[in-house]
C-alpha positions in Angstrom: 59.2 71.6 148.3 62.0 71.7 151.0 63.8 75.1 152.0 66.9 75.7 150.5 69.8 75.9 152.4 71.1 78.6 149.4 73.2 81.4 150.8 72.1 84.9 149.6 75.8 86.4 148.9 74.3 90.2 147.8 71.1 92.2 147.2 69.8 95.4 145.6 69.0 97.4 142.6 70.9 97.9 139.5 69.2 100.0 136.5 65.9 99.4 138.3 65.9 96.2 138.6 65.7 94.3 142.1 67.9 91.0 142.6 70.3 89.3 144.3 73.0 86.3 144.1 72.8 83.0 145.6 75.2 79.7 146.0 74.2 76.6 147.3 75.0 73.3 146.5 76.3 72.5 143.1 73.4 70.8 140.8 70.7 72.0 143.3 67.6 73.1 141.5 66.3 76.1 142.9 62.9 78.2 142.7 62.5 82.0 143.3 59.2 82.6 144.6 57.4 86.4 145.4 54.2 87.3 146.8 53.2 90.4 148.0 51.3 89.8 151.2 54.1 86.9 152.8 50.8 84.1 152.8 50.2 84.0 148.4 53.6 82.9 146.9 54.3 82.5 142.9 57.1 80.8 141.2 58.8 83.6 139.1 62.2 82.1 138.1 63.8 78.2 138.0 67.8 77.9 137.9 70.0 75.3 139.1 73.0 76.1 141.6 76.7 75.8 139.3 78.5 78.3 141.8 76.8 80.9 142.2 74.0 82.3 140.4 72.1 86.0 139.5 68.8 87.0 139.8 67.5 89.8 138.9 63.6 90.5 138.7 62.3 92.0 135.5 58.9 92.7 137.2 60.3 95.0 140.3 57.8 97.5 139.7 54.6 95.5 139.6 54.0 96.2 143.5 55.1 98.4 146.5 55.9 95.7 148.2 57.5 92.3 146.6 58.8 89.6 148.8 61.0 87.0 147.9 62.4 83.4 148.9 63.6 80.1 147.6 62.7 77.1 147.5 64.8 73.7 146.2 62.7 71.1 143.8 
């Protein structure tokens, strides 16, 4: 995988949920990955980049500490 040049436009909580918004090139796919210790990373969510695009994790509270990036495919 290559890093994605994706722009993170904004980031926080809504109704307990953790997530943010992205653009990057149209027709880009792109992967979310977490980890919790920044060296074990998971896939958690696949989307492709038609503007801009939401996530939102539905697993927030699973750990103290959550990290995220992405990654294009």
């Amino acid at each position: 995988m290559a890093v994605c040049h994706a722009q993170m436009l904004t980031l926080g909580f809504n109704r307990g949920q953790f997530g943010f918004v992205l653009t990057g090139p149209s027709g880009q796919p792109v992967v979310v990955e977490a980890s919790t210790d920044l060296v074990s990373w998971l896939p958690i969510w696949t989307n492709t980049f038609r503007g801009t695009i939401n996530f939102k994790d539905p697993q927030t509270d699973l750990s103290s500490n959550r990290f995220y990036r992405t990654r294009t495919r």
